[in-house]
N, C-alpha and C positions, 0 to 999 in steps of 0.2 A: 212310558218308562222303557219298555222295548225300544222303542224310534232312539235313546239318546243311547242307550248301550251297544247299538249298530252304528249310530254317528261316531261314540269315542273309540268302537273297536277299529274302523274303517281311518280315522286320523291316529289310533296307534301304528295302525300295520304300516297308512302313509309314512311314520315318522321311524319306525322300524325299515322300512326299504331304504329311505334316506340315509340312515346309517352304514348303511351295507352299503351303496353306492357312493359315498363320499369319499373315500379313499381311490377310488375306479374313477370316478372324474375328477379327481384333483392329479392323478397320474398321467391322465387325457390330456388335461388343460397344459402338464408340465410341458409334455412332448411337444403340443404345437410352438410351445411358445419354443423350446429347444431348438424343434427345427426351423423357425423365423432366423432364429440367432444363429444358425448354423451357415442358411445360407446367405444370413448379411454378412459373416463375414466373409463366405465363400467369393461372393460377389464385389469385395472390397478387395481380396486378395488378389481377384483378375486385371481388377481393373489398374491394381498396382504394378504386376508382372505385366499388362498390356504397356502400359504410356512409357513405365522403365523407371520410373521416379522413385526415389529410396522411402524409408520412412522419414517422417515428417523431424524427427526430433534426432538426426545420424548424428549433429554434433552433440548434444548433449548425451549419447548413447556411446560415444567414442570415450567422452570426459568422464563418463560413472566407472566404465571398463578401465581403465585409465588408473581410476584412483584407486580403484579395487587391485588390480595389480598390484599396485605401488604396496596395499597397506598387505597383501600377499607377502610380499619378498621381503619388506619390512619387519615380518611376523607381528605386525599387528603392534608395533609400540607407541 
């Protein structure tokens, strides 16, 4: 009877630490992946400013801007 009350006390406190730690590694987890994403783009940014090449989509970036102006000065009618 002792043996199983040291067994469920010993997988409470495991499932108790767990608790506590779950927020502390899922904070972890965010950050690495943050910083993956930080320097892929960092890394896309150079190699854009290296070769000189615009973004991939200037025309349709020019035509959104474009239309947007237009319904600007238009007030939007």
């Amino acid at each position: 009877m002792r043996k199983l009350i040291k067994i469920t006390a010993v997988i409470l406190l495991i499932v108790g630490i767990g608790f506590f730690m779950y927020p502390i590694v899922l904070k972890l987890a965010f950050n690495i992946q943050a910083e993956k994403t930080i320097e892929q783009f960092e890394n896309i940014s150079a190699d854009k400013s290296r070769t000189g090449v615009d973004e991939p989509y200037a025309e349709l970036h020019k035509a959104m801007f474009d239309y947007n102006e237009e319904l600007y000065l238009s007030g939007q009618s």
